[in-house]
N, C-alpha and C positions, 0 to 999 in steps of 0.2 A: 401369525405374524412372525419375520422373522427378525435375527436381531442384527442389528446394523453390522456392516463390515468395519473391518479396524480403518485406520486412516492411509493412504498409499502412502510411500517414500516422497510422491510428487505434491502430495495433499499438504502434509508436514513442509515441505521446501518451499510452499506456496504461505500458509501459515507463517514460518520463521519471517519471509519476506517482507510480509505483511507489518508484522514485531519492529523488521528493520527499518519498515514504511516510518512506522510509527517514531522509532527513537531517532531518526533523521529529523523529522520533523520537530522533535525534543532541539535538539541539536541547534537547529537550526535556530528556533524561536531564543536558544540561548546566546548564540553568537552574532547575530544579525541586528538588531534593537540594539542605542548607542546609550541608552538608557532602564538602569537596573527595573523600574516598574513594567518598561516596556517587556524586557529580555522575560520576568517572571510570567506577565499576560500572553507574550504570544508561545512560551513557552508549554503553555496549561491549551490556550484557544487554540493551539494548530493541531494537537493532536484531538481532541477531545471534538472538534466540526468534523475533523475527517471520520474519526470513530463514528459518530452521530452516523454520518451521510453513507459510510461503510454499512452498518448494520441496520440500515430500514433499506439501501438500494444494490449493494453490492456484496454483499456476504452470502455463502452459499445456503444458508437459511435465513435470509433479506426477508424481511417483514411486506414489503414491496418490489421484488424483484424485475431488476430491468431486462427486459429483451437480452438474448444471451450476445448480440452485436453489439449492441450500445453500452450493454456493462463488457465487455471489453473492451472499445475506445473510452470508455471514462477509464476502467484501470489504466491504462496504456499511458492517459493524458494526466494520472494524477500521479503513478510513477516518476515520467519523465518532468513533469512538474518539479515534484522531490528534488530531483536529479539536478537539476538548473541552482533550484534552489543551495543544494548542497555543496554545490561550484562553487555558488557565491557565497558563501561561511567556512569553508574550510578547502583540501585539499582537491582539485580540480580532477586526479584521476582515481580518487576514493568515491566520487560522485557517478566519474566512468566504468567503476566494477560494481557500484551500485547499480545503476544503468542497465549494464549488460543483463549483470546475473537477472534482477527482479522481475526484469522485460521478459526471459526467455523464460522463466517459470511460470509465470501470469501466461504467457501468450498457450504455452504448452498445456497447463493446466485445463484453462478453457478449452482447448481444439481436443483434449479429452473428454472434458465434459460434454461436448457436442457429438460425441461418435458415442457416447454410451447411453443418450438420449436426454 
């Protein structure tokens, strides 16, 4: 057996993105909710479902992983998700370089993963 390769440059950017997914969604559940129990709850629950739903359907070691198609229109959909989200709590074009960046490392990522099998 041999032992695993290091992480690519694209793996790491994929990864960070991911990070980003994540504190967006922090972000979010902070600034959104007009009510400090709300802001705490959805603060904790937005990240912590996605996490959940990430790592049993869409993590590259997914306990249940989806069709390499369908786990990339859920990334795609749960990004841009983010993205809308992020519009609406804070700055409209910090939402648009989220947007861009996250979309073409996710999209790029997979369409490697598909040519190396």
């Amino acid at each position: 057996m041999s032992a695993p390769s290091p992480p690519s440059a694209l793996d790491v950017g994929v990864f960070l993105a991911e990070l980003a997914l994540l504190a967006a969604l922090i972000y979010v559940g902070i600034a959104l909710p007009p009510s400090v129990v709300g802001k705490v709850v959805a603060a904790i629950a937005l990240p912590v479902m996605l996490g959940v739903a990430w790592g049993r359907w869409l993590a590259p070691r997914a306990s249940r992983p989806l069709p390499h198609r369908t786990a990339l229109a859920l990334k795609i959909a749960v990004f841009a998700l983010a993205s809308v989200l992020l519009a609406l709590a804070g700055p409209v074009w910090l939402a648009g370089v989220f947007f861009l960046i996250t979309e073409v490392l996710v999209v790029t990522a997979e369409r490697a993963r598909w040519r190396r099998g």
